[in-house]
C-alpha positions as CSV (number, residue, x, y, z in Angstrom):
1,X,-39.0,3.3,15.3
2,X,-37.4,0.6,13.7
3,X,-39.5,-2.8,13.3
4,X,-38.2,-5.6,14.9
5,X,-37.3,-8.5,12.5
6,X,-39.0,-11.4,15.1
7,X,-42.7,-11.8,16.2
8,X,-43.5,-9.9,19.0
9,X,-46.3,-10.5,21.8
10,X,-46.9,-7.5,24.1
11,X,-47.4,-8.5,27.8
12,X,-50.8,-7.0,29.6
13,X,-48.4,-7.0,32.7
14,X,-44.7,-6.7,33.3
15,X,-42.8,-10.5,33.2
16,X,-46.7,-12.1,33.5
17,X,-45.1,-14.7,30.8
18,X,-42.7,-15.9,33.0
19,X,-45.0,-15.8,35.8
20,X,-47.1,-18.2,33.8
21,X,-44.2,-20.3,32.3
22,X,-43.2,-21.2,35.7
23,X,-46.7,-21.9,36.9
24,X,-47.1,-24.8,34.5
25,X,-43.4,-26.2,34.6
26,X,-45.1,-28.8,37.0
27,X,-47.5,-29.7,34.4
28,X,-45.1,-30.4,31.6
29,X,-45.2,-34.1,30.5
30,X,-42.0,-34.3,28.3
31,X,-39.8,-31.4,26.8
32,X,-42.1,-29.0,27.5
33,X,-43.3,-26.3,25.0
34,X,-41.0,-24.2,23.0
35,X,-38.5,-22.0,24.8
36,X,-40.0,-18.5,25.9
37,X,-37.5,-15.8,25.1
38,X,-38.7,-12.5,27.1
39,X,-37.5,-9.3,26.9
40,X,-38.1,-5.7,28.6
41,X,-37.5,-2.6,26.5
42,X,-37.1,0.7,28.0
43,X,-37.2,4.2,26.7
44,X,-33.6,6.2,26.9
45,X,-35.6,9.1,27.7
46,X,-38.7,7.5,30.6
47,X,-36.6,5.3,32.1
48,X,-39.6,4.2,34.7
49,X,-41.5,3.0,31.7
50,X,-40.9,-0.7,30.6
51,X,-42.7,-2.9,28.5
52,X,-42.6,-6.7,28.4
53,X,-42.1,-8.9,24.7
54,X,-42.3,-12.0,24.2
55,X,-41.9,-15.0,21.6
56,X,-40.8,-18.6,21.9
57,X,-38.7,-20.6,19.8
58,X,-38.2,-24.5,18.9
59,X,-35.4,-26.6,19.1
60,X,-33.7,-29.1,21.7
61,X,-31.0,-28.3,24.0
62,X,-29.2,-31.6,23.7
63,X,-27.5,-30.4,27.3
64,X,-30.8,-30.7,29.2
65,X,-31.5,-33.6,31.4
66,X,-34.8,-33.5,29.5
67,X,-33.3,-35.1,26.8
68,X,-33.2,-38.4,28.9
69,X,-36.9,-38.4,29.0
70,X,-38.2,-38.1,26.0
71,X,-41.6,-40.3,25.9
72,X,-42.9,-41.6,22.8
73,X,-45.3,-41.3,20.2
74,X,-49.1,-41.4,21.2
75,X,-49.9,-45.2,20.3
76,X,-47.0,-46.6,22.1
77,X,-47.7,-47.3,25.8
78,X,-44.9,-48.0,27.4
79,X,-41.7,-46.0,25.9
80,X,-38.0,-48.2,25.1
81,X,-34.8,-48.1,24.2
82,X,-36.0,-48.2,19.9
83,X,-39.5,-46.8,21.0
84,X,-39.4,-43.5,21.9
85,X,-39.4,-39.8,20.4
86,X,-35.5,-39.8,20.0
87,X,-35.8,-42.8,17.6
88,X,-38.9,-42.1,16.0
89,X,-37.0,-39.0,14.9
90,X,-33.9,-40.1,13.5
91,X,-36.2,-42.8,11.4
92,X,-38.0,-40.0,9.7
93,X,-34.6,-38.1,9.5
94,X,-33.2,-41.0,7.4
95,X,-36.4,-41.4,5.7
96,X,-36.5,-37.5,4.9
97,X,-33.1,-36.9,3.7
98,X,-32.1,-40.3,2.6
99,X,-28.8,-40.4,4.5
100,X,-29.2,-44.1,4.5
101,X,-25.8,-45.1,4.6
102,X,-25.5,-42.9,8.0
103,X,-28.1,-44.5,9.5
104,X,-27.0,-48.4,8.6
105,X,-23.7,-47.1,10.1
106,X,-24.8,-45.8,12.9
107,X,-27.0,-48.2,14.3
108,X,-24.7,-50.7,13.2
109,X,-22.4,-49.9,16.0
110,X,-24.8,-49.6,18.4
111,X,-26.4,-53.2,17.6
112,X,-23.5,-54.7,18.9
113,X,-23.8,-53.3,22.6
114,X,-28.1,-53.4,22.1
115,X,-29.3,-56.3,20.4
116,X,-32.6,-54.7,20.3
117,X,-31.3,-51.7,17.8
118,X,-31.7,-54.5,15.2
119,X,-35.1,-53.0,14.8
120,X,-33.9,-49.6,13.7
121,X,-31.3,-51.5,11.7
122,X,-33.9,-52.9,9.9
123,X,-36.1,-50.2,9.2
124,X,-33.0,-48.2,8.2
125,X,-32.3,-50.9,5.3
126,X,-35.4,-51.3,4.3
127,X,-36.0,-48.0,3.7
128,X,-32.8,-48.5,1.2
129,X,-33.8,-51.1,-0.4
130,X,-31.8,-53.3,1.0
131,X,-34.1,-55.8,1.7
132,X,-32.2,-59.3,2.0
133,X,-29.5,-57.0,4.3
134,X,-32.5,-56.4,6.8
135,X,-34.3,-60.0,6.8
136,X,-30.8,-61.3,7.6
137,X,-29.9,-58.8,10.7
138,X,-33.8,-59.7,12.1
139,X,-33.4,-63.2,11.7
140,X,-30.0,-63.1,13.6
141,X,-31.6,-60.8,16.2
142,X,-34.9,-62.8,16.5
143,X,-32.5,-65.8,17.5
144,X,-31.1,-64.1,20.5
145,X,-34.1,-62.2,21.5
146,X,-37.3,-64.6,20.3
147,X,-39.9,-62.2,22.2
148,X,-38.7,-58.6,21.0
149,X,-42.5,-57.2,20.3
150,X,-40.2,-54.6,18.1
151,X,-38.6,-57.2,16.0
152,X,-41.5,-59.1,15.3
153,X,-43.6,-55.9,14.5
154,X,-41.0,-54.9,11.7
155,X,-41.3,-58.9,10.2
156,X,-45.1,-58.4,10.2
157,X,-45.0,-55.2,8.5
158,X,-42.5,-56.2,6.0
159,X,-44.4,-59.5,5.0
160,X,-47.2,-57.5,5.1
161,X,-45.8,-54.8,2.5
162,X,-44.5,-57.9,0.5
163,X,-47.7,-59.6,0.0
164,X,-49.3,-56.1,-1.6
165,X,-48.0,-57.1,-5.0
166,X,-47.3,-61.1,-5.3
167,X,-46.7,-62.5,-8.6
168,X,-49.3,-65.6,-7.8
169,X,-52.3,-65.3,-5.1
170,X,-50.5,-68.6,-3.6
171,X,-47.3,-66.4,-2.8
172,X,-49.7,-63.9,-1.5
173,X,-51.4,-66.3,1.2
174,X,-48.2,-67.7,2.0
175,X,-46.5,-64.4,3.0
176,X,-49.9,-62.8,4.9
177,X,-49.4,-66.6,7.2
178,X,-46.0,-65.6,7.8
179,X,-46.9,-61.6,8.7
180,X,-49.8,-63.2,10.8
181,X,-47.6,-65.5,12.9
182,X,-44.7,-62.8,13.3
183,X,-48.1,-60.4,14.1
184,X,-49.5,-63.1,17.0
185,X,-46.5,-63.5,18.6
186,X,-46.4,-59.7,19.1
187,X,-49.0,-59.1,20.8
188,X,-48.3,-62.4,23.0
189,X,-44.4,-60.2,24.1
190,X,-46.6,-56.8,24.3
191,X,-50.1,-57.3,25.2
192,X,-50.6,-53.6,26.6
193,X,-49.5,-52.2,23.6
194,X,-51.9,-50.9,20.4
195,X,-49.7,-51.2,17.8
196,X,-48.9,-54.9,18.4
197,X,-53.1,-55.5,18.4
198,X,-53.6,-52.8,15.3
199,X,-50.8,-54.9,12.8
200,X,-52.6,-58.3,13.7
201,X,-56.1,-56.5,12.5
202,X,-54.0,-55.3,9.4
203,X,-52.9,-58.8,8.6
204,X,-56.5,-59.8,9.4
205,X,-58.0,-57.3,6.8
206,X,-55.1,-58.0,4.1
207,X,-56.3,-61.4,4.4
208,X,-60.1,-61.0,4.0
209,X,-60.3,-62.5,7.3
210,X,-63.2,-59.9,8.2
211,X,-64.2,-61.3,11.6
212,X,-61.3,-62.0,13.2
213,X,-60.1,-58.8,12.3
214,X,-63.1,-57.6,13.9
215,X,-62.3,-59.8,17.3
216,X,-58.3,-58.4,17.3
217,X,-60.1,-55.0,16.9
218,X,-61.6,-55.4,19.7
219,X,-58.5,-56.2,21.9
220,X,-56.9,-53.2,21.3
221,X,-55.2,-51.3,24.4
222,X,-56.9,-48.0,24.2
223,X,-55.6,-44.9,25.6
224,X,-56.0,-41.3,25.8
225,X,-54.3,-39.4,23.4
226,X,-51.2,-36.8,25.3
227,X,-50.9,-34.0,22.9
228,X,-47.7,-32.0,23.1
229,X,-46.9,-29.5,25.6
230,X,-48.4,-26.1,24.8
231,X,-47.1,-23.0,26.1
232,X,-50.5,-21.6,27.8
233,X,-50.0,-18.0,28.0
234,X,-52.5,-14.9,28.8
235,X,-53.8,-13.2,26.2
236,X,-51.4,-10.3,25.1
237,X,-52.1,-6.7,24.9
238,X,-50.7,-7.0,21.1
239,X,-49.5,-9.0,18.6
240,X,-46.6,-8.4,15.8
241,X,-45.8,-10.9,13.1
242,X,-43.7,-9.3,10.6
243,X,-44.1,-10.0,6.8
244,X,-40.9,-11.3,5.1
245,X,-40.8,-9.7,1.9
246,X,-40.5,-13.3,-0.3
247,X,-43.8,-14.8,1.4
248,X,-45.9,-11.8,-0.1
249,X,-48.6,-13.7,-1.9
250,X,-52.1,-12.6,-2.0
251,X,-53.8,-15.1,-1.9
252,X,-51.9,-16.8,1.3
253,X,-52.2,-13.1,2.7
254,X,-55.7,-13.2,2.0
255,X,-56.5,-16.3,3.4
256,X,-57.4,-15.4,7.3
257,X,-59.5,-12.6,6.1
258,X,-61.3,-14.7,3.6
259,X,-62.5,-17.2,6.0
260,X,-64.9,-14.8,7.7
261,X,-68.3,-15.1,6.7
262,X,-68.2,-18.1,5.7
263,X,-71.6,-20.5,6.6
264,X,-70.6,-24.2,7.5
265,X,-73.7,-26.4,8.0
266,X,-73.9,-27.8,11.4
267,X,-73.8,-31.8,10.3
268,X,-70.0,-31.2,9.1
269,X,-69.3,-29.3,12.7
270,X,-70.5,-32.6,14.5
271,X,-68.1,-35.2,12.8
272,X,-66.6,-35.9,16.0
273,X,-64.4,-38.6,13.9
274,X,-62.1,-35.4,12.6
275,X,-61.5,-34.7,16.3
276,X,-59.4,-38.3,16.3
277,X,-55.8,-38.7,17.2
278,X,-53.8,-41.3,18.7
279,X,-54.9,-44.6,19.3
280,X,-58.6,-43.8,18.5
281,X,-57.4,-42.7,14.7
282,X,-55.9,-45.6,13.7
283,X,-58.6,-47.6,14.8
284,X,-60.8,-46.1,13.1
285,X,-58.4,-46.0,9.7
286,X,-58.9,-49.7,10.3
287,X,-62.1,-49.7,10.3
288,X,-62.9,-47.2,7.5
289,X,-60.5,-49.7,5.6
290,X,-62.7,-52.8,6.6
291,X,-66.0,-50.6,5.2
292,X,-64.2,-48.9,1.8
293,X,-63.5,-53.0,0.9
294,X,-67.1,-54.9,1.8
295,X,-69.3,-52.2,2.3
296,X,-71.3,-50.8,5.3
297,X,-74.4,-53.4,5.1
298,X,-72.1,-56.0,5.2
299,X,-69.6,-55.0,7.9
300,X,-72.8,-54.8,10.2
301,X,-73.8,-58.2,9.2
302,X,-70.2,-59.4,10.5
303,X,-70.4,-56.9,13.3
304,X,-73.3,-58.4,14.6
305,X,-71.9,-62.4,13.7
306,X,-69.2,-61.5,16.3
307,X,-70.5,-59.8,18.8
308,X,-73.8,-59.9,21.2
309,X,-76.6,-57.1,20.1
310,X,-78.1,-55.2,22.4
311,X,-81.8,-56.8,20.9
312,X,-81.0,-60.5,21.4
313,X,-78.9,-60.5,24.7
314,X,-82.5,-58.4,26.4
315,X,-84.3,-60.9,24.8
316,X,-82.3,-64.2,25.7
317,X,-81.4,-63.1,29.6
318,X,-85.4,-63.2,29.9
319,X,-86.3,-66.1,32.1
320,X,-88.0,-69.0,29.8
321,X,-91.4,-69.9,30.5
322,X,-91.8,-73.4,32.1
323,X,-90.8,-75.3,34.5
324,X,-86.9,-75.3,35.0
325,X,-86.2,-78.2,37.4
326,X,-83.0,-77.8,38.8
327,X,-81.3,-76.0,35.8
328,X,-78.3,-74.2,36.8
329,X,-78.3,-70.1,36.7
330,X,-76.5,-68.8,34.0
331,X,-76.2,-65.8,32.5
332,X,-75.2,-64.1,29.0
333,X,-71.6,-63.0,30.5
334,X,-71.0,-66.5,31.7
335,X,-71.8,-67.8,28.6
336,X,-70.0,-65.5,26.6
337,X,-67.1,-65.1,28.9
338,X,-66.3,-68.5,29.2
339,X,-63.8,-69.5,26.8
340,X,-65.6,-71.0,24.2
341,X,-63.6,-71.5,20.3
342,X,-63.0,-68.3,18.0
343,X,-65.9,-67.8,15.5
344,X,-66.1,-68.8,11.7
345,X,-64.5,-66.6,9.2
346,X,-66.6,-64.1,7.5
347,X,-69.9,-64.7,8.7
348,X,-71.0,-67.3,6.1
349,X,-72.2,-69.2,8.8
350,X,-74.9,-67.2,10.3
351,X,-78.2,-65.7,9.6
352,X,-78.4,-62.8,11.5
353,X,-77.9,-59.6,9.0
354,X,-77.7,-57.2,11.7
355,X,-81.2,-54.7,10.6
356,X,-81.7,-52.2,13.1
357,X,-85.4,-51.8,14.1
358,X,-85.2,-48.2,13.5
359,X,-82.7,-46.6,10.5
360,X,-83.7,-42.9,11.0
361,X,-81.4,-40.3,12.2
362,X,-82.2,-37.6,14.8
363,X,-78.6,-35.4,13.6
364,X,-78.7,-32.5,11.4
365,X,-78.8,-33.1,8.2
366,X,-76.6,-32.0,4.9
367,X,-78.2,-29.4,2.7
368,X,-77.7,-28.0,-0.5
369,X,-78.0,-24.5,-1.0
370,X,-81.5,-25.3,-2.2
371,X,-83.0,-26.2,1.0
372,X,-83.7,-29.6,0.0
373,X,-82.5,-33.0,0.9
374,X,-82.7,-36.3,-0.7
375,X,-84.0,-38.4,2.1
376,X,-83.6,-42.0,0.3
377,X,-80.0,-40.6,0.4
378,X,-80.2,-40.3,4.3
379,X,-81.8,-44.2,4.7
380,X,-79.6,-45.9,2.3
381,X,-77.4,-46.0,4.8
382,X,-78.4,-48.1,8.3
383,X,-78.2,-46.7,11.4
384,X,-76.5,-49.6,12.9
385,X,-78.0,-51.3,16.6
386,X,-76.3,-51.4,19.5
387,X,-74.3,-53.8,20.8
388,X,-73.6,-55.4,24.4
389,X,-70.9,-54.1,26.6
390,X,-68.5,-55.6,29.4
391,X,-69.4,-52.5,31.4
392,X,-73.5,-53.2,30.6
393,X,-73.0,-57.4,31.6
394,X,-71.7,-56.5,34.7
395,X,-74.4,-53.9,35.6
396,X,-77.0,-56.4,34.9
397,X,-79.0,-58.9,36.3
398,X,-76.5,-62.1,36.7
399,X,-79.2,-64.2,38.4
400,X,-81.3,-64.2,35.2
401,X,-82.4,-68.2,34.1
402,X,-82.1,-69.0,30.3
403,X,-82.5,-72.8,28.8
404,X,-79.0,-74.0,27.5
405,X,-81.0,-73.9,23.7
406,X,-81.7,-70.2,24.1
407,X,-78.1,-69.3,25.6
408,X,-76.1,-71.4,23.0
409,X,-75.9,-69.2,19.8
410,X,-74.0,-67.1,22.1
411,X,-71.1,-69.2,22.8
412,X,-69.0,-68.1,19.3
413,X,-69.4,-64.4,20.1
414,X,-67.9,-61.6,22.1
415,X,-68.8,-58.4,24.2
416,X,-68.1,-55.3,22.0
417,X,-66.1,-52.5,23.7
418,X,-67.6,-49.4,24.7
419,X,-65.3,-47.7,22.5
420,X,-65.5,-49.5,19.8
421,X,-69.2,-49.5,19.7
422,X,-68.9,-45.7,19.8
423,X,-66.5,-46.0,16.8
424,X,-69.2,-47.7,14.8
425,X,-71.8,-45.0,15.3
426,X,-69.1,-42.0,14.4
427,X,-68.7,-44.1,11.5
428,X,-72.8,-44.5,10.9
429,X,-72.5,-40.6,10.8
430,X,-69.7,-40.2,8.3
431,X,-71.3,-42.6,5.6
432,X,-74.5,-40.9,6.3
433,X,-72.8,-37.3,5.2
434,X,-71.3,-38.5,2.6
435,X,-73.8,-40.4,0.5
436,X,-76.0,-37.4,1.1
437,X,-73.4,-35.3,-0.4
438,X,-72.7,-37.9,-3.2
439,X,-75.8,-38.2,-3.9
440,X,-76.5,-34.2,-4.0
441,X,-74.1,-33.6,-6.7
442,X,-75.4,-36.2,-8.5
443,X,-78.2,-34.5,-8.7
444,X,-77.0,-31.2,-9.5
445,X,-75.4,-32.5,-12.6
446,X,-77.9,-34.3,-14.0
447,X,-79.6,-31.1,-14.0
448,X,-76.8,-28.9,-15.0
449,X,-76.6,-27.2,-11.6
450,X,-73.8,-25.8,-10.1
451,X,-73.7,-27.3,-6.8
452,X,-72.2,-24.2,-4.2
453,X,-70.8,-24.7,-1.0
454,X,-68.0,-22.5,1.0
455,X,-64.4,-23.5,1.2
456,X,-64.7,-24.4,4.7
457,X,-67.4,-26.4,3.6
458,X,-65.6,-28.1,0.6
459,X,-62.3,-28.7,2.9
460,X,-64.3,-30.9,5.2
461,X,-65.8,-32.9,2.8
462,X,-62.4,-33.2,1.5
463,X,-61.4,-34.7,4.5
464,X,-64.4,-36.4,5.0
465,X,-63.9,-38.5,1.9
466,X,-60.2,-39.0,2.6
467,X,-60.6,-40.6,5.9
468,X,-63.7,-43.0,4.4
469,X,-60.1,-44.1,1.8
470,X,-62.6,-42.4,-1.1
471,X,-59.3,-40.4,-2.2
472,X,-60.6,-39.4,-5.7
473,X,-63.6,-37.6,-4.0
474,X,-61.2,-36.3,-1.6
475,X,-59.1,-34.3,-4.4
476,X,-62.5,-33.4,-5.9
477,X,-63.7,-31.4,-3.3
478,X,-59.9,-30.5,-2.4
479,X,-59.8,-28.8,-6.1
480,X,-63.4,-27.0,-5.3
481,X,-61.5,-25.5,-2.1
482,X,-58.9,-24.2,-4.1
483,X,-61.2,-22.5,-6.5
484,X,-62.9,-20.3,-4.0
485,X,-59.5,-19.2,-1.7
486,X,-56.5,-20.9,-0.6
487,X,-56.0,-23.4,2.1
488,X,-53.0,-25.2,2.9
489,X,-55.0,-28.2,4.0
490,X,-56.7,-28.9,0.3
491,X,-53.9,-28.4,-1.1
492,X,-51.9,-30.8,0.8
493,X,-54.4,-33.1,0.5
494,X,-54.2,-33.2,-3.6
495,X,-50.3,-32.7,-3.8
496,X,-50.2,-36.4,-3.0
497,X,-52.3,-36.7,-6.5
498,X,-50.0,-34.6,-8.0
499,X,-47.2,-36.4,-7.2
500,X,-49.1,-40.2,-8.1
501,X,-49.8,-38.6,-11.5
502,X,-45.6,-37.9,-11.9
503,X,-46.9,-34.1,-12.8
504,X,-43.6,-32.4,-12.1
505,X,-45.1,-28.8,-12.2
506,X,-47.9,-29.0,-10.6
507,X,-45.8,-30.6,-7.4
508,X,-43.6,-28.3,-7.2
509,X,-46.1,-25.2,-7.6
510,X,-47.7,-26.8,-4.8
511,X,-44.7,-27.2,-2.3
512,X,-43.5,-23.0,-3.5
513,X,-46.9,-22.3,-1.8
514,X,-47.0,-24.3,1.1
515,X,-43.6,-23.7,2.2
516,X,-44.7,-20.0,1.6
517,X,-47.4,-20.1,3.8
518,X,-45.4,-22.4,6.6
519,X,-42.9,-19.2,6.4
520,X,-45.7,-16.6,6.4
521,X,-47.6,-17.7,9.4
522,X,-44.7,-19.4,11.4
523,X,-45.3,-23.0,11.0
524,X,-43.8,-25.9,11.9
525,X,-41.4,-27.1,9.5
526,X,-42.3,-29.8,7.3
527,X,-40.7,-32.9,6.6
528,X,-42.8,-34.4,4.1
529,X,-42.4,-31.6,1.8
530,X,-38.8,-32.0,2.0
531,X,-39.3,-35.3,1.1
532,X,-41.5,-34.8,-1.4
533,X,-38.8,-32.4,-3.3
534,X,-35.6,-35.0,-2.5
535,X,-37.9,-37.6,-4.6
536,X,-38.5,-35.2,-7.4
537,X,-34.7,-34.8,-7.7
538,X,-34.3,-38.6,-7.7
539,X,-37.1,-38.9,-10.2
540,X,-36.5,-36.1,-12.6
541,X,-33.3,-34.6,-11.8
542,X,-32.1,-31.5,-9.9
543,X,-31.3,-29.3,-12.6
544,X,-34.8,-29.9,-14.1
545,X,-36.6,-29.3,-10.6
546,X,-34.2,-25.8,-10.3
547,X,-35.3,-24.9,-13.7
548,X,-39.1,-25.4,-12.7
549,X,-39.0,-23.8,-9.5
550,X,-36.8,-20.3,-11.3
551,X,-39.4,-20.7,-14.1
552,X,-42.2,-20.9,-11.7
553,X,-44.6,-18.0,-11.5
554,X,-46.6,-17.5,-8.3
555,X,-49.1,-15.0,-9.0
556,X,-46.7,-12.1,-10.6
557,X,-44.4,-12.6,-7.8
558,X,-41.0,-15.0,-9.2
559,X,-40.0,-17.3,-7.0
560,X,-36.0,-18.0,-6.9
561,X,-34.1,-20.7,-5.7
């Protein structure tokens, strides 16, 4: 019998895959998942015998009345006409492929029935470098339509960009004001919306502004992160996923096999901060961004500047002892609640340096292969106090006397979010691995160990390092991955090295293998290593990449363009 050329799943039953496609078509947010193509084969000879395959394949039918609904990206709340998967997609298109000039034309027609398209406009010439082209058309546009959150997102953005590399810190200041008014006035036209609230906090951070950028934080919109529609089949009877002859690499071959057996401590299982998407992620990027530049002590010191800890708001809504005439209740919500002014920038006006009264941990802790753990490692880092929430104010006692001197210091400060309090303790637990496993192989090499852990292991330290914006430790343990089996996920993470570094070879020996594996396994086709090949051939020239990539040796197996 001839093998068929697609993958194949076996069904347990006859047609139970489109028994369960059509029990979720209800369900289905958006698009949907990919298209289910089913098919019944039958023997010439036992023609009462039939057996049910299945795959599914990707793609839009433009035709569908689905393409009228296409929702939008997780962060964005409430989907528009220039927010919204369509548009999101023909951005990275342009971006991917470079077709500038198509998108400038295109959107350049549809400006003049839609004002608000002057957003993509934009993007699309910035993205070409045609910078004064695009402050002009959002100028123009901002005049007919002052309040487009859109608009005045893409201003901030671009100021921001501008003020990375100023030629005087005076040109710097002046172009983070302008990104911060353009970022205020956002979140005044979209106040349900993250990304309006997570640009201010950007401008906040790029401006040192540490407490205020705290407070915008704070505001954020949060929502629950909609992942895309997955088909949810029953498990088949079997599976068949045929091996193209030009993706036959061992060590991609190798790979699923390889991962058996592998121990992964428990403390790198329980980073729930890896399990972030959405709005949750880029919240925490923030925040991450705010500790990589001041540090952890001091981000709690500001933390607890801003808002009300747990400690002091139990110990001020006590009733005062003496006599209190005829004092007016209050209570730390009022107080709090009540309008009072923003507070100073940076903390340097207060005392309070946020100590916990107890820094130990109860998680599981990292381990060499040794056994042993540096435990001055583990306390260098403070377990940070709780703070006060909305939700605990309004569960508490609001009849509760306090003397106007005790409730005062209160008056410049905020209630911290659950979620955001959450945040900080995910956080707590992510230094807290990390300088243990700094501080480890230090250790080690001091003593001319080798210091062992499994690629699993390795790959989420990796990760672990590259969301705390430590992006040289990051490729380190990337690298260590790499040595002991391949994973496209390290390797990924140190192509962007490759490419900072202008190391021509090493790039494109990196995208041959992930663009292997993405054929092997039936992946997802990737955009960014597109990209990253269009910008070699801008950079070094495509007879020089083709050259490479025919010269390129994978593992005695020649890869040909």
């Amino acid at each position: 019998m001839v093998a068929p050329a697609v993958p194949e799943l076996t069904e347990e039953l006859l047609n139970e895959s489109i028994e369960a496609r059509t029990e979720t078509l209800a369900a289905l947010r958006e698009l949907g998942p990919p298209d289910l193509v089913q098919l019944i084969k039958q023997a010439p000879r036992n023609p009462g015998k039939q057996i049910g395959v299945y795959h599914h394949v990707t793609g839009v039918d433009a035709s569908s009345s689905a393409s009228w609904q296409l929702g939008s990206d997780s962060v964005v709340q409430v989907p528009n006409n220039v927010s919204n998967h369509l548009t999101a997609g023909l951005l990275k298109y342009f971006h991917t492929t470079g077709r500038f000039a198509s998108g400038i034309n295109l959107f350049e027609k549809l400006r003049s029935k839609n004002v608000e398209v002057s957003s993509l406009l934009a993007k699309v010439l910035l993205m070409g470098n045609e910078e004064v082209q695009a402050v002009r058309v959002l100028h123009d546009s901002i005049k007919q339509s002052p309040m487009d959150y859109v608009m005045l997102d893409t201003q901030a953005e671009f100021l921001k960009k501008k003020a990375l590399n100023p030629n005087t810190p005076e040109l710097k200041q002046e172009r983070l004001k302008m990104a911060l008014g353009c970022a205020d006035r956002s979140t005044v036209a979209a106040p349900s919306e993250f990304g309006t609230w997570a640009r201010l906090a950007e401008v906040y951070v790029s401006m040192e502004d540490w407490e205020n950028a705290l407070t915008t934080l704070n505001s954020c919109p949060m929502f629950t992160y909609q992942d895309k529609d997955a088909p949810m089949m029953p498990e088949p009877k079997e599976i068949f996923l045929p091996t193209l002859p030009e993706t036959r690499l061992d060590e991609i071959d190798s790979e699923p096999e390889s991962k058996y057996g592998e121990q992964i401590h428990p403390s790198l299982l329980s980073l729930r901060a890896a399990q972030y998407r959405g709005t949750f992620k880029q919240a925490y990027s923030i925040l991450t961004e705010m500790t990589a530049k001041i540090g952890w002590d001091q981000l709690l010191k500001i933390r607890s500047n801003v808002f009300v800890m747990e400690e002091e708001y139990r110990s001020e809504s006590k009733p005062a002892p003496g006599p209190q005439g005829d004092a007016e209740k209050r209570s730390a919500s009022t107080d709090v609640l009540r309008g009072s002014p923003g507070p100073p920038i940076n903390g340097d006006d207060h005392t309070d340096d946020g100590k916990s009264a107890t820094g130990e941990s109860t998680a599981p802790t990292l381990v060499a292969e040794n056994g042993v753990t540096d435990s001055g490692a583990e306390e260098s880092v403070e377990k940070p106090s709780h703070t006060v929430t909305p939700e605990e104010v309004k569960g508490g006692n609001e009849d509760a006397e306090a003397t106007e001197e005790q409730l005062s210091r209160f008056n410049n400060k905020r209630l911290c979010e659950r979620w955001l309090d959450s945040l900080f303790m995910v956080l707590y637990e992510d230094l807290r691995i990390y300088t243990i496993w700094r501080t480890e192989m230090a250790q080690y090499r001091a003593q001319s160990l080798h210091y062992k852990k499994s690629a699993e292991e390795w790959e989420i330290l990796g990760s672990l390092a590259e969301r705390l914006h430590h992006q040289a430790e990051a490729v380190e343990a990337f690298r260590a991955c790499l040595s002991i089996r391949f994973s496209p996920k390290a390797l990924s993470g140190i192509l962007a090295d490759f490419e900072k570094d202008k190391n021509t070879r090493e790039t494109v020996a990196s995208v041959i293998r992930l663009v292997t594996w993405q054929y092997r396994w039936y992946s997802e086709f990737s955009p960014e290593l597109l990209l990253t090949i269009r910008t070699l051939i801008e950079d070094e020239g495509a007879v020089k990449v083709r050259s490479i990539i025919q010269a390129t040796t994978v593992l005695e197996e020649e890869v040909v363009m």
